[in-house]
C-alpha positions in Angstrom: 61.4 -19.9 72.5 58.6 -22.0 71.0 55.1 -20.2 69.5 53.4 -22.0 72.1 55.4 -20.9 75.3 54.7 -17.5 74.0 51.2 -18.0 73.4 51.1 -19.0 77.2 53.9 -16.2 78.1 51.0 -13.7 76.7 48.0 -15.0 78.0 49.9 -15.4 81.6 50.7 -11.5 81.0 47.2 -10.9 80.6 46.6 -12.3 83.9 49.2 -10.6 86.0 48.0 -7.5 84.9 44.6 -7.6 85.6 45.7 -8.8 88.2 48.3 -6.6 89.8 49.1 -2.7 89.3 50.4 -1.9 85.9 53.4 0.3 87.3 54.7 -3.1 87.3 55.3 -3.3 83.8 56.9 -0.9 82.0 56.0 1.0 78.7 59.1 -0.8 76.6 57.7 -3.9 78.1 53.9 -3.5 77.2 55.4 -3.0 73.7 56.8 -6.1 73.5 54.4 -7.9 75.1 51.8 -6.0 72.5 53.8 -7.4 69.5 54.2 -10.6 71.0 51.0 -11.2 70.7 50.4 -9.3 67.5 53.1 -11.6 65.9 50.9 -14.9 67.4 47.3 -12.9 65.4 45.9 -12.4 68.8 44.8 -9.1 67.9 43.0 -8.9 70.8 44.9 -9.3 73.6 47.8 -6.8 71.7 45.4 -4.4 71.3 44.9 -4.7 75.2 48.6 -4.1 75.7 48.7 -0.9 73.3 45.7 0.4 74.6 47.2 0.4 78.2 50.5 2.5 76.4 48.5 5.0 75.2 46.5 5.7 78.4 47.6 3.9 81.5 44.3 4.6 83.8 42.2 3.4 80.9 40.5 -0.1 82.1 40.2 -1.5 78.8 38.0 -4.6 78.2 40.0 -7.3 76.6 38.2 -8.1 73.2 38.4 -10.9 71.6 40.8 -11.6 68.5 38.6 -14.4 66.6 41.5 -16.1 64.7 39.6 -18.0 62.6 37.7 -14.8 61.5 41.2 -13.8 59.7 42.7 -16.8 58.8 40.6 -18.3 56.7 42.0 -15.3 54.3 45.1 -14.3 55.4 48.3 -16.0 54.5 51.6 -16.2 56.3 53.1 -13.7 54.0 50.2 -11.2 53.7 51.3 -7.7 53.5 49.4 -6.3 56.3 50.4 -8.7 59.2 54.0 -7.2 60.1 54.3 -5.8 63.7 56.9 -2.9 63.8 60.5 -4.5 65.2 61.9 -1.6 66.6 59.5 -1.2 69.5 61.4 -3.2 72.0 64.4 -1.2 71.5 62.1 1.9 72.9 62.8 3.3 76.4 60.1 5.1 78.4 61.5 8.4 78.2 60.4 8.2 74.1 56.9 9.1 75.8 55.4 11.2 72.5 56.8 8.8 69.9 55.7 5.7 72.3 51.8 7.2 72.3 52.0 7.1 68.5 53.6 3.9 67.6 50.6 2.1 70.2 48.4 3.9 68.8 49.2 3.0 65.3 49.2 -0.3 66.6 45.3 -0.3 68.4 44.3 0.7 64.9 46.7 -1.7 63.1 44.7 -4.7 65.7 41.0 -3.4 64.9 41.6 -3.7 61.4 42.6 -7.2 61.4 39.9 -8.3 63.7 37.7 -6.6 61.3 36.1 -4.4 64.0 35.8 -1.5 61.2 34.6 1.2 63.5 36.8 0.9 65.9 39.7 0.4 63.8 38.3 4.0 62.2 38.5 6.1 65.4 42.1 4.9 65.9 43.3 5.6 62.6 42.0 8.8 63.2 43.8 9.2 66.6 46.8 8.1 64.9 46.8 10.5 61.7 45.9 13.1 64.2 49.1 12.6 66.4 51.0 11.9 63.3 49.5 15.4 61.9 52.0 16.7 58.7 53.5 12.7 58.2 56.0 13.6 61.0 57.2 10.0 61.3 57.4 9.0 57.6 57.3 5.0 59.4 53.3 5.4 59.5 53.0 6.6 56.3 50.7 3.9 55.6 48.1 4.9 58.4 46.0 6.7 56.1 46.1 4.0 53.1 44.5 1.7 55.6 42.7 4.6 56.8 41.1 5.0 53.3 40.5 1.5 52.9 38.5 1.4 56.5 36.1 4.2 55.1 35.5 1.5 52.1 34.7 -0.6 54.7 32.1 1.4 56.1 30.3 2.7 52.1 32.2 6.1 52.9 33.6 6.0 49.4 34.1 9.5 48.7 35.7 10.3 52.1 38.0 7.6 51.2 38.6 8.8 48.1 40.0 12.4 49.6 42.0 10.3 51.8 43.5 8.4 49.2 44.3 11.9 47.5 46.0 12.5 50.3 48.5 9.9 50.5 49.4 10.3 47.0 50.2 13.6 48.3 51.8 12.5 51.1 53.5 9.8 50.5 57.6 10.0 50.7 59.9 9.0 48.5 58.3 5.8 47.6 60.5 2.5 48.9 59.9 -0.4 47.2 56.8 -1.3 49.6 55.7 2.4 49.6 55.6 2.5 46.1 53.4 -0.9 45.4 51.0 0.7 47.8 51.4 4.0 45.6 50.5 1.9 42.8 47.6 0.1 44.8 45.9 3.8 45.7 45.5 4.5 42.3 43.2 1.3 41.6 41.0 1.9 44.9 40.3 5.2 44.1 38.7 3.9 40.9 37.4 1.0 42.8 35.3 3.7 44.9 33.8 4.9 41.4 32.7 1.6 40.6 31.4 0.9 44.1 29.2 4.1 43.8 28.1 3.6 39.9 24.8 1.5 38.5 27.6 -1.1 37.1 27.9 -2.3 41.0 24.6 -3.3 41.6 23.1 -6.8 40.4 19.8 -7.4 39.9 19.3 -10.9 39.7 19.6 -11.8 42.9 18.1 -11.2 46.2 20.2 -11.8 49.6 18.9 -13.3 52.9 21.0 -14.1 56.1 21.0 -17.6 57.6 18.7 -18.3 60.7 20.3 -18.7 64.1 20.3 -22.3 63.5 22.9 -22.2 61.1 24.9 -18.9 61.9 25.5 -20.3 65.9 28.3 -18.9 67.8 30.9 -16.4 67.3 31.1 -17.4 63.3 29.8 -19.9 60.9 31.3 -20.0 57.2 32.4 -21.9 54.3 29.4 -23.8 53.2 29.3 -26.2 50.4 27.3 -28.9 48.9 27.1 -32.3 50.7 23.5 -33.7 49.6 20.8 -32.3 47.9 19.4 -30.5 51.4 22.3 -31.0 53.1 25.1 -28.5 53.8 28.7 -28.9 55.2 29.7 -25.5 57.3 32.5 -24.7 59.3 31.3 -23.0 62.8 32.4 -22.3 66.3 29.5 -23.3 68.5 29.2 -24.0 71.7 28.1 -27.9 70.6 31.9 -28.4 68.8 34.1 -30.8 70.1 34.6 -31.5 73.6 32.6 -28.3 73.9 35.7 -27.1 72.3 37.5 -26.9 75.8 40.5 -25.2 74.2 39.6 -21.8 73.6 41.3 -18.8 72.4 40.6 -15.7 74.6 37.6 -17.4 75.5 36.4 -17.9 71.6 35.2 -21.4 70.8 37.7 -23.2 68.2 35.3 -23.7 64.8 34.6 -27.6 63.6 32.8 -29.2 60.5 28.9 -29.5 60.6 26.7 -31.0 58.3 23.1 -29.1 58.5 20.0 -30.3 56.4 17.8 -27.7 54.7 13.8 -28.1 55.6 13.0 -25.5 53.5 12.3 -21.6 52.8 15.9 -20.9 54.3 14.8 -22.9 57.3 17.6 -25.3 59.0 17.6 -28.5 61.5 20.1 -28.5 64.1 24.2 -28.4 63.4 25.8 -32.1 63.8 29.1 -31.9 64.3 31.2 -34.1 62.0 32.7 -37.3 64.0 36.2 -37.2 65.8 39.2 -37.7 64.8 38.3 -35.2 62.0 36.9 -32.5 64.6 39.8 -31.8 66.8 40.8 -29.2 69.8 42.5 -27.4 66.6 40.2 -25.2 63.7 38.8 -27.2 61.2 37.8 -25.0 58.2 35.7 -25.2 55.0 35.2 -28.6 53.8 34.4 -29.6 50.1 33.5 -33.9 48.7 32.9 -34.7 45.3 29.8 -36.7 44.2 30.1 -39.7 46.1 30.5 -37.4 49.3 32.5 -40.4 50.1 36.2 -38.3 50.4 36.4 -34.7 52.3 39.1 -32.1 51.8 39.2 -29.7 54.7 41.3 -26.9 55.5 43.2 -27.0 59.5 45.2 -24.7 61.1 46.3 -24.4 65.0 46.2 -23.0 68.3 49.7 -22.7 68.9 50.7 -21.4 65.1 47.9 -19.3 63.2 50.1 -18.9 60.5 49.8 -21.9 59.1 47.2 -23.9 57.6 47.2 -27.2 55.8 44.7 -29.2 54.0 43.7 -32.6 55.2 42.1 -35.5 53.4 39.5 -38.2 54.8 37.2 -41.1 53.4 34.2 -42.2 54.9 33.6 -46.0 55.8 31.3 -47.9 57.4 29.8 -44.6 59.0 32.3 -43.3 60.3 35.3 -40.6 58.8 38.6 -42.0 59.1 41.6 -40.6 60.3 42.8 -37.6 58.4 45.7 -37.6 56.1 47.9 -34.1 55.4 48.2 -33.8 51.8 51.6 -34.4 50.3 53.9 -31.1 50.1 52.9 -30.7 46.2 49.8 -29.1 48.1 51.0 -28.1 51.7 54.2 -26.9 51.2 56.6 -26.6 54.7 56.7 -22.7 55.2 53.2 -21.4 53.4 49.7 -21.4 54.3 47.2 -24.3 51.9 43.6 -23.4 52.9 40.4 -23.7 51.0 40.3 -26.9 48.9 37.3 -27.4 46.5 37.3 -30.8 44.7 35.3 -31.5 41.6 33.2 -33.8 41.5 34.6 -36.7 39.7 37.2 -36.2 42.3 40.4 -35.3 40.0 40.5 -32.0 40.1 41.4 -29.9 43.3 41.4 -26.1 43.7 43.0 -24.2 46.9 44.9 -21.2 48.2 48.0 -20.7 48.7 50.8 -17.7 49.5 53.2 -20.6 48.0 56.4 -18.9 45.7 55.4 -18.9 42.0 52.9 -16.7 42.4 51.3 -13.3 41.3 51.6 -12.7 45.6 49.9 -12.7 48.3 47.1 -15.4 48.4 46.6 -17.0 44.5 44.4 -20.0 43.6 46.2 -23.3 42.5 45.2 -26.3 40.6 46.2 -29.8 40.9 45.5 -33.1 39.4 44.4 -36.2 42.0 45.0 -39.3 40.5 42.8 -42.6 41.3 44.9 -43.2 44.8 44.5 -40.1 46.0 48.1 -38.2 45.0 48.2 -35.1 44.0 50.1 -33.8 40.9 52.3 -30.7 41.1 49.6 -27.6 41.3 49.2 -25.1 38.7 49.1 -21.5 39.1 45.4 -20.0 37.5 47.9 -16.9 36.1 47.5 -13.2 36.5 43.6 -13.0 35.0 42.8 -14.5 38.0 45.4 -13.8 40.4 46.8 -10.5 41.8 49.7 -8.8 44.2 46.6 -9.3 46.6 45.2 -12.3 47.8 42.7 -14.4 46.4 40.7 -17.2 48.2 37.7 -19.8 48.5 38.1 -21.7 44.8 34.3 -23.2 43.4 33.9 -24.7 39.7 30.8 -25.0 38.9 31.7 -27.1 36.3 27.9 -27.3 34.2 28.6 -23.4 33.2 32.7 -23.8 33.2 32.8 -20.7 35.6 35.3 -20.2 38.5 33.8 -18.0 41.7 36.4 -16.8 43.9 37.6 -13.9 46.3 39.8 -11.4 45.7 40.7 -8.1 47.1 42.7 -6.9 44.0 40.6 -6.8 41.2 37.9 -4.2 40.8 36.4 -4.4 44.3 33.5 -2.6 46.4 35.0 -3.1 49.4 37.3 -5.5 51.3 36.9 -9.5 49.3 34.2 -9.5 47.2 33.3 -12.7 45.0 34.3 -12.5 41.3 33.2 -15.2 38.1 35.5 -16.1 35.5 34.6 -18.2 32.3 37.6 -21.4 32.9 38.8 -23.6 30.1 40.0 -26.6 31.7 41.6 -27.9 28.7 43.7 -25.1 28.0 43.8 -24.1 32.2 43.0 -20.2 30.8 40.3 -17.6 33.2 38.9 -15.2 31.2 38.8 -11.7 32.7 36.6 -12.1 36.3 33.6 -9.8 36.6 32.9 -8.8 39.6 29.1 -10.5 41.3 27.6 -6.9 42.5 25.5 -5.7 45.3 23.8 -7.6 47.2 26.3 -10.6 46.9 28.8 -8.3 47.6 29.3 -5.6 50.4 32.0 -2.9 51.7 33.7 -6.0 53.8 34.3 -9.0 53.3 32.8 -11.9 50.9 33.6 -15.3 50.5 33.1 -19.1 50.0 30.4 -18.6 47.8 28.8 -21.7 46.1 26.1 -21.9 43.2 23.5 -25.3 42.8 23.4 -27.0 39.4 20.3 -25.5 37.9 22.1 -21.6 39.1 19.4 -20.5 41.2 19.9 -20.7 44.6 23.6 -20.9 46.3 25.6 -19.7 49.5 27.9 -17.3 50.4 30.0 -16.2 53.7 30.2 -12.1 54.1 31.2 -10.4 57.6 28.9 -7.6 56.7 26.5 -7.7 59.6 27.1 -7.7 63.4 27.2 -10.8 65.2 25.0 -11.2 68.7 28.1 -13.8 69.9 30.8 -11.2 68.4 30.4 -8.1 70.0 34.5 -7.1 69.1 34.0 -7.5 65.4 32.1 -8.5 62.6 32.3 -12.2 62.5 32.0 -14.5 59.6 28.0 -15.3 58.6 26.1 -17.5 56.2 24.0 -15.8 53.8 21.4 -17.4 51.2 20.8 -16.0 47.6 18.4 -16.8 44.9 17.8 -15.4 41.8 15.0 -13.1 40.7 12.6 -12.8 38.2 14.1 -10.6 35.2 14.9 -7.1 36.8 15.8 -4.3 34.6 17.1 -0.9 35.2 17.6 2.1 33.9 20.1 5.0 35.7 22.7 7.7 34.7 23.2 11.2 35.3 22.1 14.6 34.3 25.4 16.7 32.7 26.1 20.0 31.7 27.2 19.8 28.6 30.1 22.4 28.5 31.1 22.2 32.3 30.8 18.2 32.2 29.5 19.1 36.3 26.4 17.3 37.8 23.4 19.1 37.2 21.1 18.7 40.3 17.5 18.1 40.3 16.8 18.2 36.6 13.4 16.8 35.2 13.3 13.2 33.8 10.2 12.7 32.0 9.5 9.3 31.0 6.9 7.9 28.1 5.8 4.4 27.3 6.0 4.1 23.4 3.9 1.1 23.4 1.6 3.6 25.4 1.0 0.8 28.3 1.0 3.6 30.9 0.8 7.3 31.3 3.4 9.1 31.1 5.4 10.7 34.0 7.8 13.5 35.3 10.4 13.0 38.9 13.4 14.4 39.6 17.6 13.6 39.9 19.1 13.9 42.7 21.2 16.5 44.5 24.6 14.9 42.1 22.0 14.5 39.0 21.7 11.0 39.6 18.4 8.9 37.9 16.6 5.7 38.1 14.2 3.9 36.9 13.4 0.5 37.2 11.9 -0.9 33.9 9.4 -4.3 33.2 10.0 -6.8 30.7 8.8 -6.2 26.7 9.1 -2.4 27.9 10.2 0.1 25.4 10.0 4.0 27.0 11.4 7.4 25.7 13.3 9.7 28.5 14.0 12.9 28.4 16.1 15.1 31.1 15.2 18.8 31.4 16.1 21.6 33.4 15.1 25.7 33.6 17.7 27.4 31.0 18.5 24.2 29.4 17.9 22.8 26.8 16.6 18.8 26.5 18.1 15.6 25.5 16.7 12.5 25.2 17.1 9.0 24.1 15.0 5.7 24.7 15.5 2.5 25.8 14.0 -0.9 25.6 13.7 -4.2 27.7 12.1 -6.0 24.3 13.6 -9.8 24.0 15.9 -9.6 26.9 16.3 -12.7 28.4 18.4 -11.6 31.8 18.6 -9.0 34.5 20.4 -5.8 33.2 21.4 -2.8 34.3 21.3 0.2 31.3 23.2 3.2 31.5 22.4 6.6 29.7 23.3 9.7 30.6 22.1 13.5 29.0 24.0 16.5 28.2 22.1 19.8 28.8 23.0 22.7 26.6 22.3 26.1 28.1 19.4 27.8 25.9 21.1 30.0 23.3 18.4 33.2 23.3 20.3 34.9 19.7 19.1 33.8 16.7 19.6 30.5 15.5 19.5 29.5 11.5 17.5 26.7 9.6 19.4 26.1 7.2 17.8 24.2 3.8 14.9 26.0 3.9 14.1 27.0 0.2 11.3 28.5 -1.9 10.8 29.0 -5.3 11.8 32.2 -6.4 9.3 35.3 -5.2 7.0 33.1 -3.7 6.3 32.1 0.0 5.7 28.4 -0.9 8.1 25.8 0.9 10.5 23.4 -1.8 9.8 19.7 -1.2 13.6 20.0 -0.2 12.9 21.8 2.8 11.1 19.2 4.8 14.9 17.3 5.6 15.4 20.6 7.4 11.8 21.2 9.1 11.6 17.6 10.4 14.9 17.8 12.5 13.3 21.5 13.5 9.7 19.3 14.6 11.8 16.5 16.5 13.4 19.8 18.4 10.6 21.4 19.1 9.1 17.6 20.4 11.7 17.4 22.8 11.8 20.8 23.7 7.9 21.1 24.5 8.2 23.8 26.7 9.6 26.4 24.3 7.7 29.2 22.8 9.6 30.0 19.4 9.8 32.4 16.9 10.2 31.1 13.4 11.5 34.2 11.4 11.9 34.9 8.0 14.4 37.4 6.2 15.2 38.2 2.4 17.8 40.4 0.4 18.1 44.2 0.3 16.7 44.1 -3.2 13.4 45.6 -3.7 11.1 47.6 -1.5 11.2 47.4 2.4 7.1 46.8 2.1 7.5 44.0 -0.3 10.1 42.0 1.1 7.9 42.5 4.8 5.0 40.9 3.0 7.2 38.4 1.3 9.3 37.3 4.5 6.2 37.1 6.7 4.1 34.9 4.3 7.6 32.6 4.4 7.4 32.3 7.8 4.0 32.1 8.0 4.3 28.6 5.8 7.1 27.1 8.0 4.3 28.2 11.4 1.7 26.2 9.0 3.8 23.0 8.5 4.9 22.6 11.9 1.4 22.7 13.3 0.3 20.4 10.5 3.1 18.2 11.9 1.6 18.3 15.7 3.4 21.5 16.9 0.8 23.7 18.9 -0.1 27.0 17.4 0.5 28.3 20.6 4.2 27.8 20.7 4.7 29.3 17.3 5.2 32.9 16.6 5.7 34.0 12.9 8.1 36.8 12.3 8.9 38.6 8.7 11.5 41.1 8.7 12.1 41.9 5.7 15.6 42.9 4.7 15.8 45.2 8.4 18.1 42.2 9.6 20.7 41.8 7.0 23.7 39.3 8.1 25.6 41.0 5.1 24.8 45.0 5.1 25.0 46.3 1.1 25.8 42.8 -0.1 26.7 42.9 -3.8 27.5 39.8 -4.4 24.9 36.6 -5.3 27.1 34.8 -2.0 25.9 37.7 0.0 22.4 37.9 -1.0 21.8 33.9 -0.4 22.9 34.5 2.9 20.7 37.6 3.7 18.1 35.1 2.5 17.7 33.0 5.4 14.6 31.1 7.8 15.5 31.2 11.5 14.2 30.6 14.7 14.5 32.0 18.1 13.6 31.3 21.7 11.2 33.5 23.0 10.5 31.6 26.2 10.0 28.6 28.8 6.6 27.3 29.9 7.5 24.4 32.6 4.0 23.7 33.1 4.0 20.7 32.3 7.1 19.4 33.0 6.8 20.7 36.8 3.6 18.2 37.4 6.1 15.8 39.3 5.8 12.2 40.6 8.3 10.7 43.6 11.2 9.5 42.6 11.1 6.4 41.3 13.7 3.7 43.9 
């Protein structure tokens, strides 16, 4: 049976049913029907099907599938796209295992429509029904499970489910195990997602106006003009009002859209026939001369493949397309994605071609002067992954490669990376990944960067869409870069524990003494910020009750671009016993401090400057040789001068207590030895207590 007589086998189905009484079909049969269309990516209308297994007097709204919205990324191989073949072999008396296998399935829909919620509260039905991994076949329900709640920023609720497949999992088969493997990196991708190092501060992000994001999804924008874009969208203004629909989704065509301004857009025009067609049209890309388009198509009756197309412009008008030879669409594999340089001789694309890393990898290929395209080179392992990776752009005045990826060190679903990219020598250098705001938990794409590396575009899925109430659809979002931000975050640790330490003081001082200085608190995990200004240079310290400080400083002086700076402090817990000086000397019977000494008393007066709430003690001892009343006199004179050089050296007299005692404290009791008298002999200091005065005089946190 052809794709397309099952396409229209499914979408008759649909009719009869809501049409008729659904005692007419049986369960075995809404199963197959359900994977019928799940093998055609009509999430949608298989979702319907499952739905109705799992609960026969539910009246279920068919959603919409929004093909294009999943294969612009997905290839024909990808991991995540197999429908379970056993199900038609089901009868109806398999009732409990029936309920579980459509209900893995709803979830299995929702997730590649993108509809995160909803594919969240059927994951949870599922691992519910599926309580202690009963059927070891759905396994993998919480591994998508956890990588929903990325979806959604619930990264440490996806961490603990994460923790639980590695539990879980079974003896690992050769797919079991690569997901194993997979696990492992996400849970450290949830770190990452959660740390400073994901956040970027050069840019801000806005979303397109309604001019440009039209319809149930707009993407793939690249350069065509100064002020003029090229998009992808489906509108209701595409070709022949795009009469062939998809359960009832408009098809998506080429647009160019001209720029007036202050991310304000004229209206869409749709790019002329025979290039629009009653099949998707994807993201276009033309070198300098805008003269010759690359575009990705791919078709109603077979969503899992996708070729590229080539077309020249003459005389106003685009000619008729040309496929691509099978050096770039090869029979069997999905070609999507092309970005041509602009010199027109190189071209990047994506492909889930053999040769790869897997999944999705980004190719190269020469074009020579008629147009023919060399055998395409693979960009190798720093760039590509077991996971996919789309939507290729040079930007060939930096030598940097942007693309997607969903196996490198992600936030969330695709997010954009950058890679340095030798041409000569066709080597990436490791990709770093762009950061909050350009990218979110879901999905980001088809981003693109002007000349001067101000301003560019990208396509995320982040938001709701008004004309996609099933999912989140495919948007066009604008970026430009900031002024020179700076920040400054970390935590607050215990030092022996390593734990957290919750709402500790940061007290923050200018150095260059530009402001006052100020006090605010972490937060309940002992998490900081603090934005900084340019030619800044400030001193931080962390306190907390019991503890005692740490500090360090940090400057913004000479920076030329946005960075984030990370330092984080280690509380020690305030030692109350008695705590030694050591290299304190005097000359012998005399209370007057050795020019040695100071070494020793300026790392005490940088202490006690940290430590500004601390009332101390600074005692004094000496040998058991001569008289208890001497050696009093002696010892508190001795401490007396260390009191006297620490306030001469800006420590208050009113944190300074000075102690002689003598030879009552001996560390060595009837020393007879010279050893044993040098260490009876000694200049200490203890706490006495904390004054928080000042230090409790908070601000807000600063955001």
């Amino acid at each position: 049976m052809s794709k397309s007589i099952k396409q229209i086998l499914v979408f008759g189905l649909l009719l009869l049913v809501n049409g008729a009484s659904f005692g007419q079909l049986s369960v075995a049969e809404m199963l197959r029907y359900g994977d019928l269309a799940f093998d055609q990516k009509n999430y949608g209308s298989a979702a319907y099907f499952y739905e109705m297994v799992v609960d026969e007097n539910l009246k279920v709204e068919r959603v919409s599938s929004h093909p294009y919205a999943f294969s612009v990324y997905t290839g024909a191989n990808a991991k995540p796209s197999k429908s379970d073949s056993t199900v038609t072999e089901l009868s109806d008396k398999d009732i409990d295992y029936n309920e579980i296998l459509a209900t893995h399935k709803v979830a299995e829909c929702y997730r590649l429509m993108n509809n995160y919620q909803a594919a969240h509260d059927w994951y949870v039905k599922a691992l519910q029904l599926n309580w202690g991994n009963s059927y070891p076949e759905f396994t993998l329900d919480r591994y998508w499970y956890g990588n929903i709640l990325m979806n959604l920023g619930k990264y440490n609720e996806a961490v603990e489910e994460f923790n639980t497949f590695l539990l879980d999992a079974p003896e690992p088969t050769e797919e079991v195990a690569y997901y194993v493997y997979r696990t492992k990196d996400l849970i450290n991708n949830c770190k990452f997602a959660q740390s400073p190092r994901s956040k970027n501060l050069e840019v801000s992000v806005k979303k397109g106006d309604s001019l440009i994001n039209n319809g149930s999804s707009s993407f793939g924008a690249s350069y065509y003009e100064s002020n003029v874009l090229l998009i992808s969208s489906a509108r209701s203004s595409s070709t022949s009002d795009k009469e062939r629909k998809i359960e009832g989704n408009l098809l998506s065509d080429i647009f160019t859209i001209r720029s007036t301004g202050d991310s304000k857009w004229e209206g869409a025009m749709g790019i002329n026939s025979p290039v629009n067609t009653s099949e998707h049209e994807g993201a276009a890309s033309v070198g300098e001369d805008t003269k010759t388009m690359y575009y990705t198509k791919w078709y109603v009756d077979n969503t899992k493949t996708s070729e590229i197309y080539v077309t020249k412009y003459f005389v106003d008008k685009w000619m008729k397309p040309r496929l691509l030879e099978e050096a770039v669409n090869e029979k069997g594999y999905a070609s999507q994605h092309p970005f041509i340089t602009k010199d027109g001789k190189l071209l990047f694309f994506a492909s889930d071609r053999p040769g790869g890393q897997g999944g999705m990898d980004i190719w190269m290929c020469e074009v020579d002067r008629n147009g023919k395209t060399s055998n395409p080179v693979n960009l190798g392992p720093n760039i590509n992954t077991p996971e996919d990776e789309i939507t290729p752009f040079f930007h060939e005045a930096t030598g940097i490669l942007y693309f997607s990826s969903k196996g490198h060190q992600n936030i969330g679903g695709f997010d954009i990376f950058k890679s340095k990219f030798n041409l000569a020598q066709k080597y990436a250098a490791k990709p770093e990944n762009m950061g909050i705001p350009i990218n979110s938990p879901m999905n980001d794409s088809y981003f693109i960067l002007e000349n001067l590396q101000t301003s560019g575009y990208f396509t995320s899925n982040r938001d709701n869409c008004n004309d996609c109430s099933a999912s989140n659809c495919n948007q066009i979002y604008s970026f430009n870069k900031n002024e020179n931000n700076f920040m400054l975050s970390g935590y607050v640790f215990d030092f022996e524990t390593d734990l957290e330490i919750p709402y500790a003081n940061i007290t923050v001082k200018d150095v260059l003494g530009e402001f006052e200085p100020y006090t605010f608190q972490t937060d309940s995990t002992g998490y900081y910020e603090i934005p900084m200004a340019p030619e800044m240079h400030i001193f931080v310290k962390a306190q907390k009750l019991e503890y005692l400080a740490d500090a360090n400083v940090q400057s913004t002086i000479a920076k030329d671009k946005s960075e984030q700076f990370t330092i984080d402090f280690y509380l020690q817990l305030i030692p109350y016993e008695e705590i030694q000086i050591h290299g304190i000397l005097y000359d012998y019977d005399k209370a007057t401090l050795r020019p040695e000494s100071e070494v020793a008393l300026d790392s005490l007066i940088d202490f006690l400057t940290i430590n500004d709430n601390l009332i101390v003690e600074i005692s004094s001892h000496t040998d058991e040789q001569g008289s208890d009343s001497y050696n009093i006199k002696l010892s508190q004179k001795r401490a007396e001068s260390v009191v006297n050089y620490l306030i001469e050296h800006g420590i208050p007299e009113s944190r300074l207590v000075a102690k002689g005692y003598g030879e009552s404290k001996p560390k060595v009791k009837n020393a007879q030895t010279e050893e044993d008298h040098q260490k009876n002999r000694r200049t200490s200091f203890r706490i006495l207590s904390e004054n928080f005065e000042e230090v409790n005089q908070l601000r807000p946190k600063m955001k």
